[in-house]
C-alpha positions as CSV (number, residue, x, y, z in Angstrom):
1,X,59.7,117.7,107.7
2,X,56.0,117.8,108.7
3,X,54.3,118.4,111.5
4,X,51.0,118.9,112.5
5,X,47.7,118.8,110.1
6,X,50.6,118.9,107.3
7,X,49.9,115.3,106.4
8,X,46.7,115.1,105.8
9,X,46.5,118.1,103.9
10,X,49.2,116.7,101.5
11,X,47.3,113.7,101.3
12,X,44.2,115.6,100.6
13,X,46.5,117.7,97.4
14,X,47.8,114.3,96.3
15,X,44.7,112.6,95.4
16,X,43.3,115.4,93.6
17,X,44.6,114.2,90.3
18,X,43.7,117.5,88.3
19,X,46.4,119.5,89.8
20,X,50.1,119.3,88.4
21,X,53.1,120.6,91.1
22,X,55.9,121.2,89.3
23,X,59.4,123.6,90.0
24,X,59.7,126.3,87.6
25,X,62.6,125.8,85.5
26,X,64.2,129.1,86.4
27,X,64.2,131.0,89.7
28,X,63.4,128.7,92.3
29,X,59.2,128.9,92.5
30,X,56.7,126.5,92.7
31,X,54.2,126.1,90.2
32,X,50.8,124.9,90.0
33,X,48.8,123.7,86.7
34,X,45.8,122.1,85.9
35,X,46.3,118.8,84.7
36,X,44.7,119.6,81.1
37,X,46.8,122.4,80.6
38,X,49.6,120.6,81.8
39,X,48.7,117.6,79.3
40,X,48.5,120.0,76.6
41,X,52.0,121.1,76.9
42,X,53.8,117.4,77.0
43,X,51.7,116.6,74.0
44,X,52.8,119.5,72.2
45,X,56.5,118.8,73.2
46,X,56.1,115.0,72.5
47,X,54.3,115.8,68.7
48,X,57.5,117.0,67.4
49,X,58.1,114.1,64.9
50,X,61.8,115.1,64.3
51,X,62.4,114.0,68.0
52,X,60.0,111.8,69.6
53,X,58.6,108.6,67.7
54,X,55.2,106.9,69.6
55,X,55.8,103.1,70.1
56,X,53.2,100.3,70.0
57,X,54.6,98.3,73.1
58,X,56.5,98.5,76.1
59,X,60.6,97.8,75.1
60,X,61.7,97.0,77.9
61,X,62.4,93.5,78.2
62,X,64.5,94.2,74.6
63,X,66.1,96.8,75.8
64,X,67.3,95.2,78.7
65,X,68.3,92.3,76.9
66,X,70.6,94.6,74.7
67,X,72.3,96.1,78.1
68,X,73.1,93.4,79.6
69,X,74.4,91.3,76.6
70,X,76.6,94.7,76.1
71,X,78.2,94.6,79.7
72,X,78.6,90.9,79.3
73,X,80.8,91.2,76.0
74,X,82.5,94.3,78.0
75,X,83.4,91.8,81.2
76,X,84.6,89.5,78.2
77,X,86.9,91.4,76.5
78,X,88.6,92.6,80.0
79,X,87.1,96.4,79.4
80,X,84.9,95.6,82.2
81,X,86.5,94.1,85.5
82,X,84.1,92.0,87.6
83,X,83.6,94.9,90.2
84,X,82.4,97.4,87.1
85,X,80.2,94.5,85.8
86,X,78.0,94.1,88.6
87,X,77.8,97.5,89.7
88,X,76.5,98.9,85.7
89,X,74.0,95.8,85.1
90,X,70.7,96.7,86.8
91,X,68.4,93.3,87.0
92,X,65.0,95.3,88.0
93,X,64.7,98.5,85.7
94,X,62.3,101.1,86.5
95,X,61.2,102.4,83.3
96,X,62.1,105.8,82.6
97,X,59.3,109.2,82.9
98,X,58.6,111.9,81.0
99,X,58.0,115.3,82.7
100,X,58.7,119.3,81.5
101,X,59.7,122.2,84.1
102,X,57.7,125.3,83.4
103,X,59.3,128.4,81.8
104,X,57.5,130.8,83.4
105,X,60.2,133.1,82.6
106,X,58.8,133.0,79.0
107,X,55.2,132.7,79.5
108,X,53.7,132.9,83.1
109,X,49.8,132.6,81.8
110,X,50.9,129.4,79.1
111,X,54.5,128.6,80.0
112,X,56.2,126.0,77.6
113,X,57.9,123.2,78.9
114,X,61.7,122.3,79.2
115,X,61.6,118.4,79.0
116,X,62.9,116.1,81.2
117,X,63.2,112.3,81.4
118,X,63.4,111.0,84.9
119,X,66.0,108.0,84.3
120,X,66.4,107.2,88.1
121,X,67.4,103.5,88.5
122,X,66.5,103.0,84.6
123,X,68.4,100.3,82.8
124,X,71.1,102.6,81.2
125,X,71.4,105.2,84.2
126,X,74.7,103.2,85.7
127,X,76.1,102.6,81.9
128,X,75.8,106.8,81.6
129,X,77.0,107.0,84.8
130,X,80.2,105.0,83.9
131,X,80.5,106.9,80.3
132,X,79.9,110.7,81.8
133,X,82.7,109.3,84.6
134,X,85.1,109.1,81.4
135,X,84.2,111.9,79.6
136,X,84.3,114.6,81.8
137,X,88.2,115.0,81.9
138,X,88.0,115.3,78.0
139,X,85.3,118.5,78.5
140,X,87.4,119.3,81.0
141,X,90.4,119.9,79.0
142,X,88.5,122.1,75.5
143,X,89.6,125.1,74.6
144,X,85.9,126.9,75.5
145,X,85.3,124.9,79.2
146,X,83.6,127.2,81.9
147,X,83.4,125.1,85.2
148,X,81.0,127.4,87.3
149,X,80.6,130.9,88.6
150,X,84.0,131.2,90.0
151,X,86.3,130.4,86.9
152,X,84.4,133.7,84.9
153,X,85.0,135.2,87.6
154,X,88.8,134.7,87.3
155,X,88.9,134.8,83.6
156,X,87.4,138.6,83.8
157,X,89.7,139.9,86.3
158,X,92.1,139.1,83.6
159,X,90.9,141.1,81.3
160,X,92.1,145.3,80.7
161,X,88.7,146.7,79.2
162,X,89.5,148.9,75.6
163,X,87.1,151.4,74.6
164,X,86.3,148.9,71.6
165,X,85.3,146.0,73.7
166,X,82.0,144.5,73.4
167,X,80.1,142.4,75.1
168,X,77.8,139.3,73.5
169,X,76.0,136.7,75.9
170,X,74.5,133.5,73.5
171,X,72.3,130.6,74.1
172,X,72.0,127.3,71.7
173,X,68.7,126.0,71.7
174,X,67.6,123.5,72.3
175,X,71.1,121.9,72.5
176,X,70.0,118.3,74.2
177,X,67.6,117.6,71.4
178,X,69.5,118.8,68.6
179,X,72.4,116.2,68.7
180,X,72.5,114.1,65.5
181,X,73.6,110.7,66.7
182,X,76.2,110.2,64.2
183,X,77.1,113.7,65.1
184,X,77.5,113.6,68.4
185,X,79.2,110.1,68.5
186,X,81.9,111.3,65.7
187,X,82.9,114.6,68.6
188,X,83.2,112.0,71.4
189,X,85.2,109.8,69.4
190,X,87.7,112.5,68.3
191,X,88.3,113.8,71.6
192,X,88.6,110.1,72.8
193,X,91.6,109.5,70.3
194,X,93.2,113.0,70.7
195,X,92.9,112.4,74.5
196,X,95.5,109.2,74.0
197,X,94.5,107.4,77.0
198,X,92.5,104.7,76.1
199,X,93.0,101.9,74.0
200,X,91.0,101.8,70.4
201,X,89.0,98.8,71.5
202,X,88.0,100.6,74.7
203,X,87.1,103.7,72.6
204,X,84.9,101.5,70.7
205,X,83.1,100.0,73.6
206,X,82.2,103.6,75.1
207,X,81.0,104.9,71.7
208,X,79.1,101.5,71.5
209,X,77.9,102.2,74.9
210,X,76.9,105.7,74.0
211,X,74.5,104.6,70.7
212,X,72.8,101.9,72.8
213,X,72.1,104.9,75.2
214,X,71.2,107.1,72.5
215,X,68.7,104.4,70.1
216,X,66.7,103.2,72.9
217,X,66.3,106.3,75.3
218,X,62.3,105.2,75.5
219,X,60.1,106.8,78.5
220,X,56.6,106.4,79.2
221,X,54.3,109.6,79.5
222,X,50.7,109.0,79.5
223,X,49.8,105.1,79.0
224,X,52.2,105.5,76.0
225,X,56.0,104.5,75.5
226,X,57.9,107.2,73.2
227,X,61.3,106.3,71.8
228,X,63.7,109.8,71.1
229,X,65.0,109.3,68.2
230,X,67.0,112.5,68.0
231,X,69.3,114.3,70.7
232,X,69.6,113.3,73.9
233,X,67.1,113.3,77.1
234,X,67.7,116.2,79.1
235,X,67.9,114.0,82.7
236,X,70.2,110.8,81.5
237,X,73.7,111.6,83.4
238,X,76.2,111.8,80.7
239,X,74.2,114.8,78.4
240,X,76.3,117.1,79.6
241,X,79.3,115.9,79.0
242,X,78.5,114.6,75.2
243,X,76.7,117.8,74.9
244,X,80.1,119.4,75.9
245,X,81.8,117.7,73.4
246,X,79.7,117.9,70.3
247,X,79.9,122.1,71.3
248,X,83.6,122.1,71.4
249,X,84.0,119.8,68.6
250,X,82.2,122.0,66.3
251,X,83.9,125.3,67.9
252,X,87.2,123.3,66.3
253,X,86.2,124.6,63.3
254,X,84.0,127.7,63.1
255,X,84.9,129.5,65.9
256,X,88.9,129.1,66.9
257,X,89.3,128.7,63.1
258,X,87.6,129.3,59.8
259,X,87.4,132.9,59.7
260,X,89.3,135.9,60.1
261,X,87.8,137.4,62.8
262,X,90.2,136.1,65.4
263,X,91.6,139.2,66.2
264,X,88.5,140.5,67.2
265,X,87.8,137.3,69.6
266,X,89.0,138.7,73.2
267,X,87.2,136.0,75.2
268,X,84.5,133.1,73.9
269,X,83.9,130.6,76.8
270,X,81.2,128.6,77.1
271,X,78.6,126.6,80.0
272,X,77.1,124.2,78.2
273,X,74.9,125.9,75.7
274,X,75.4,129.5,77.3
275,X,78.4,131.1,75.9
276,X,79.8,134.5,76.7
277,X,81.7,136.6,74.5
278,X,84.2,139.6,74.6
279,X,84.7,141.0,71.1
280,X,86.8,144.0,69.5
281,X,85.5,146.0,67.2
282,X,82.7,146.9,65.9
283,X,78.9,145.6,66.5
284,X,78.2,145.0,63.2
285,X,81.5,143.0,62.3
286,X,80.9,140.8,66.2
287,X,76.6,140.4,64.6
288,X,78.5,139.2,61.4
289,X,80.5,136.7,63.4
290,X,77.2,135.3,65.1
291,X,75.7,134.8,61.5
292,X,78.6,132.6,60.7
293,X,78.5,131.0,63.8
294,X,74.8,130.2,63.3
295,X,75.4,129.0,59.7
296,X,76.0,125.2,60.2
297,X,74.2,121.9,59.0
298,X,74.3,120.9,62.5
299,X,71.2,122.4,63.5
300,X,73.2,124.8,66.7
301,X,71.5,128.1,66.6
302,X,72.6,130.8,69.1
303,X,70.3,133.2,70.4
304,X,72.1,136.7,70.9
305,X,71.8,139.2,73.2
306,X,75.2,142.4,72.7
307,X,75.7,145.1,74.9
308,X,78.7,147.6,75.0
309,X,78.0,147.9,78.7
310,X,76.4,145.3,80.6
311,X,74.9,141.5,80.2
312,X,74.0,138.8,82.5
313,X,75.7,134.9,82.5
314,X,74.9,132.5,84.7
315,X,74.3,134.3,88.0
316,X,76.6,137.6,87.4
317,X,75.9,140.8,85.4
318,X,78.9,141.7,83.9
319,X,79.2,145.7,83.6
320,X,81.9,148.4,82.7
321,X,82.2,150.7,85.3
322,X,85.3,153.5,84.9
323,X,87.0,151.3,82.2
324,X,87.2,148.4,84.5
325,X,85.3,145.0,84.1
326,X,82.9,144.6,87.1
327,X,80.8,141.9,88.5
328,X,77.6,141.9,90.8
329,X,75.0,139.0,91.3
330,X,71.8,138.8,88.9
331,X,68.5,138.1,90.1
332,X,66.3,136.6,87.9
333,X,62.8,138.5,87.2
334,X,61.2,135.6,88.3
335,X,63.3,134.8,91.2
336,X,61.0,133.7,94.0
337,X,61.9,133.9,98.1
338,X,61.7,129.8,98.2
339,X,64.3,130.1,101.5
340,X,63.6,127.3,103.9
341,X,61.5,128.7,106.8
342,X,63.1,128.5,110.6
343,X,60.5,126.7,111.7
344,X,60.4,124.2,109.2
345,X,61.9,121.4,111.5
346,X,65.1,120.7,109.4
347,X,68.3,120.1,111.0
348,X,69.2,123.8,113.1
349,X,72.6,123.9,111.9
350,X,71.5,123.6,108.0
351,X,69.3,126.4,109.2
352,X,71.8,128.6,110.2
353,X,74.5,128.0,107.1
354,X,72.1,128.8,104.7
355,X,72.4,132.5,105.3
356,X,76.0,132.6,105.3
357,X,76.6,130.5,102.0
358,X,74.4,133.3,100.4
359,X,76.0,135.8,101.8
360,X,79.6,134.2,100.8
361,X,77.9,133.9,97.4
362,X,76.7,137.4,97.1
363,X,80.2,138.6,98.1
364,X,81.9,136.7,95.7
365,X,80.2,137.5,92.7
366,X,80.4,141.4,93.9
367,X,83.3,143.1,92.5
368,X,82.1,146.6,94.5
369,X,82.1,146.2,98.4
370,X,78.7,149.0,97.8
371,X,77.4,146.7,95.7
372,X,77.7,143.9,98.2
373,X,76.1,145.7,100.7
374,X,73.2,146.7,98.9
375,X,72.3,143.2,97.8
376,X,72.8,142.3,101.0
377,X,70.0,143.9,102.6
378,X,68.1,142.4,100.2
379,X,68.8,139.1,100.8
380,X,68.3,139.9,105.2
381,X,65.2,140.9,103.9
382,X,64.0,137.7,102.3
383,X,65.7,135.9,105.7
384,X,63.9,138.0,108.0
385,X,60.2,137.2,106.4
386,X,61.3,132.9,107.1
387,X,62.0,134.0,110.3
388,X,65.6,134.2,110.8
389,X,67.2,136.8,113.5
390,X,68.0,140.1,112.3
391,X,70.9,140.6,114.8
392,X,72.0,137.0,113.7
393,X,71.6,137.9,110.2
394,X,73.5,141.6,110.7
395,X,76.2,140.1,112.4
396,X,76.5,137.2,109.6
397,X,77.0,140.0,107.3
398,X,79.4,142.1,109.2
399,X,81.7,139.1,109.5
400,X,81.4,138.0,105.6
401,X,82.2,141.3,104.4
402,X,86.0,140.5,105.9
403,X,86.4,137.9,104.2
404,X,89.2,138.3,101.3
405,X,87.6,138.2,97.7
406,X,90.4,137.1,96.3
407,X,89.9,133.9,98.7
408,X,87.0,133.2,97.8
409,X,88.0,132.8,94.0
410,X,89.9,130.0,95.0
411,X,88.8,126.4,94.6
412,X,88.6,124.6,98.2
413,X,91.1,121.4,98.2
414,X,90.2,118.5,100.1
415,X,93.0,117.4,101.9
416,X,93.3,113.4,101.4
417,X,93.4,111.9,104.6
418,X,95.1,108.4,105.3
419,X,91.8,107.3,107.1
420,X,88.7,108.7,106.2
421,X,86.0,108.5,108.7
422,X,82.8,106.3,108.0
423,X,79.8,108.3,109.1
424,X,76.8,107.5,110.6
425,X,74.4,108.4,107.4
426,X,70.5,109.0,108.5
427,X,67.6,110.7,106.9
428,X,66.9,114.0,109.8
429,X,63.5,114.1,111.7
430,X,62.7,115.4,115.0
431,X,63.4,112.5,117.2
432,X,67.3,112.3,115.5
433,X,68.7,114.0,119.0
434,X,67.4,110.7,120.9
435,X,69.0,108.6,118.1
436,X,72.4,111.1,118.2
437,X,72.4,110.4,121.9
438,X,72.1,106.8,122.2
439,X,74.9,106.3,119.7
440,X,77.0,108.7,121.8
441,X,76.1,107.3,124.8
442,X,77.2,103.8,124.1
443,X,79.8,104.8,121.5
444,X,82.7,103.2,123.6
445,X,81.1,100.0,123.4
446,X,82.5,99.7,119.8
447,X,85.8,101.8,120.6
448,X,87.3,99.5,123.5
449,X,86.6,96.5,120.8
450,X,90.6,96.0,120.1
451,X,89.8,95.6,116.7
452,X,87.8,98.4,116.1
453,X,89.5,100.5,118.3
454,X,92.1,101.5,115.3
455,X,89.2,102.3,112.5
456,X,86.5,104.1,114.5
457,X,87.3,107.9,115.3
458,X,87.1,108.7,118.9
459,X,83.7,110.4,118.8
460,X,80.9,109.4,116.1
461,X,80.1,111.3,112.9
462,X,76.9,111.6,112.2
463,X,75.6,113.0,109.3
464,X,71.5,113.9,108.3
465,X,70.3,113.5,105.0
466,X,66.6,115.5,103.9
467,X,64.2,113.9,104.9
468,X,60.8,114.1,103.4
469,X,59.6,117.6,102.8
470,X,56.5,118.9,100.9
471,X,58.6,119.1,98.0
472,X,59.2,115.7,97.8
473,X,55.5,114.4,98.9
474,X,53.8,116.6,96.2
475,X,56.1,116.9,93.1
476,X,56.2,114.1,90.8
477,X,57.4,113.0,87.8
478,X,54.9,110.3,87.3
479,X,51.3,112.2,86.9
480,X,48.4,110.5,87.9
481,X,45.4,110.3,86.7
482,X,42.1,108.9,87.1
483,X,41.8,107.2,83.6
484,X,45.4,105.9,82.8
485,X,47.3,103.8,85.2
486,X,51.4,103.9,85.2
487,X,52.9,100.9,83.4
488,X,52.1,96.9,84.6
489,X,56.1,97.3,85.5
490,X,56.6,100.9,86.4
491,X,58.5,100.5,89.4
492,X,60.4,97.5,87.6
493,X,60.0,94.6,90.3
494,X,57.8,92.4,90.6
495,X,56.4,90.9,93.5
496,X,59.2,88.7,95.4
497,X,62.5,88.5,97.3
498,X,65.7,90.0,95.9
499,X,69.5,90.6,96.8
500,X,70.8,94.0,97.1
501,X,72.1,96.0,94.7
């Protein structure tokens, strides 16, 4: 929300086209390149022939062609009802835009980039919409799933701790561009067929969909159009999903068979491409394990890191402490205090929850009430310098430290209701209390209507979306610059009239 001389100094930042605003890819801070250096970095990235192939021409109109004449044949065949149809088939493409995130955890003076294609309204974004939709019970369902946070959290307090336990965090690299196709396709498939619930034609039509996804994931970067010709694009909505699969299908066969170390294999769960592992026995038999883990044609290598004591996964470190398995929350090195100022003109009572959600968070992941406390003077610290109350922030505190532990393990149910409310959905400024109050005002206007009467609640619900922020207004995925222009059809539409949706 801005206020003040805000505009016109973002204005000002915008048109100077030399400097790049981009998140870092871990721990929340802002970071600001030249655009040369940042240029550098994307070329590097997109000069790694085994992934990215430089095309002549824009695709586009091709590849749009091939969509559509794919969801037609879908509608045909009765996979596709008529509702499905129209929602995946996108008339007006935007054409997709590479970015990377800097890793200024590796590198703060030359970080390398994680890259990104920003698919947003591109013409297969509703088709891997549709075909993550279907996957995601299958990853749901493999023998190595982590959900989040919260189910480690339970699988650990499981777990009795032996003197001969070890500890082993791992990370695939680069797992979104390693993917064969035929790879990748083959582990969706099998899970698809084991999973029993859909026909073999439809199978076929969602590994189709899949490879059309796959061969033409094209972006623009530049003033030129790249085509990936391996993996997939870090950004497109199903990756994690076939990512998922491809892992576990693989896992099948090296890690929950294979070998005869499975004795030795307490725990092996895996987020994504970060897997955590519990081993007993020795350290050289659980560094032997890795080595077969890592020996595969597939291209999946696993970057190790084995403690008998203490690692960190996701956002816990995992300790021993008095022959018990504890938990406490870990704070990147290059975790940054990117809290949302009190003054920054967002909606008060986001304001206020943000410091309890932490809080709640910080609890959770905190097996030690001491351990609790102590981050949680950390984190009032970081409150206090955006300006929030410290009696507010003490009190906060005080009353999440009675909350039960074990309660907040669970997974929070929403209870279906036989008539859900429709709210009132509006981006939040400064003059939304005048709007809230008008709507209020004449509010029984619509609820004496005897039709209405039965489908409106008695008061309004009104809910504010984020509104524009400098976030939004200065980081972009399209980079400007003063000698190359973004594609003739960048935003997809031209000129002209159009029906919704």
């Amino acid at each position: 929300m801005l206020c003040g001389a805000a505009p016109s100094l973002v204005c000002t930042v915008n048109k100077d086209t030399n400097l790049i605003i981009k998140p870092a890819d871990k721990g929340g801070g802002l970071v600001i390149l030249n655009q040369e250096q940042y240029h550098l970095e994307s070329c590097r990235l997109l000069n790694d022939v085994k992934t990215y192939l430089k095309l002549g021409n824009d695709p586009t109109e091709q590849i749009k062609q091939m969509f559509l004449e794919y969801l037609q044949r879908g509608k045909d065949s009765g996979i596709l009802n008529e509702q499905e149809y129209q929602y995946l088939k996108i008339n007006y493409p935007r054409i997709p835009v590479f970015y990377h995130l800097p890793k200024i955890h590796k590198n703060c003076q030359h970080p390398p980039g994680r890259p990104i294609v920003s698919g947003i309204d591109s013409i297969s974004c509703r088709v891997s919409e549709h075909i993550d939709h279907l996957l995601q019970p299958l990853v749901q369902t493999t023998p190595a799933y982590l959900k989040d946070t919260i189910s480690v959290l339970k699988l650990l307090k499981e777990i009795k701790w032996e003197p001969n336990f070890i500890f082993a965090t791992c990370d695939v690299n680069s797992l979104y561009t390693i993917i064969p196709h035929e790879a990748g396709c083959k582990a969706t498939e099998f899970f698809l067929l084991e999973s029993k619930v859909f026909k073999l034609d439809q199978i076929q039509y969602i590994i189709e969909g899949i490879n059309l996804i796959l061969k033409n994931n094209y972006f623009w970067y530049g003033g030129d159009f790249y085509l990936q010709i391996n993996g997939t694009a870090m950004g497109t909505r199903f990756a994690p999903s076939y990512a998922n699969l491809f892992m576990a299908h693989w896992e099948s066969s090296v890690v929950w068979t294979g070998h005869d170390w499975g004795p030795n294999l307490v725990l092996y769960r895996r987020y994504i491409d970060d897997v955590l592992i519990i081993w007993q026995g020795e350290r050289q038999e659980l560094e032997s394990f890795i080595s077969h883990l890592n020996n595969n044609e597939l291209g999946i290598k696993l970057d190790s890191n084995i403690s008998p004591t203490q690692v960190n996964f996701l956002d816990l470190t995992i300790y021993v402490e008095d022959s018990e398995i504890k938990t406490r929350t870990f704070f990147k090195a290059v975790q940054t205090n990117n809290y949302i100022p009190t003054n920054s003109g967002h909606y008060p009572p986001w304001l206020k929850a943000i410091p309890k959600g932490q809080l709640l968070r910080i609890r959770r992941n905190c097996t030690d009430v001491e351990q609790y406390l102590h981050q949680a003077e950390k984190l009032i610290d970081q409150f206090e310098e955006k300006g929030y109350n410290n009696v507010f922030l003490d009190e906060m505190k005080k009353e999440v430290l009675k909350s039960s532990r074990d309660s907040l393990l669970q997974y929070k149910h929403r209870e279906d209701e036989e008539y859900k409310e429709i709210p009132f959905i509006m981006d939040y400024n400064i003059n939304n209390k005048l709007i809230k109050k008008s709507i209020e005002k004449y509010w029984p206007v619509l609820t004496n209507d005897p039709i209405l009467n039965s489908i409106l609640p008695e008061k309004p619900k009104i809910i504010f979306r984020g509104g524009n922020n400098l976030s939004s207004d200065l980081v972009h995925s399209y980079i400007r610059t003063n000698d190359v222009q973004g594609p003739e059809r960048f935003f997809g539409i031209t000129p002209g009239f159009y029906g919704c949706g």
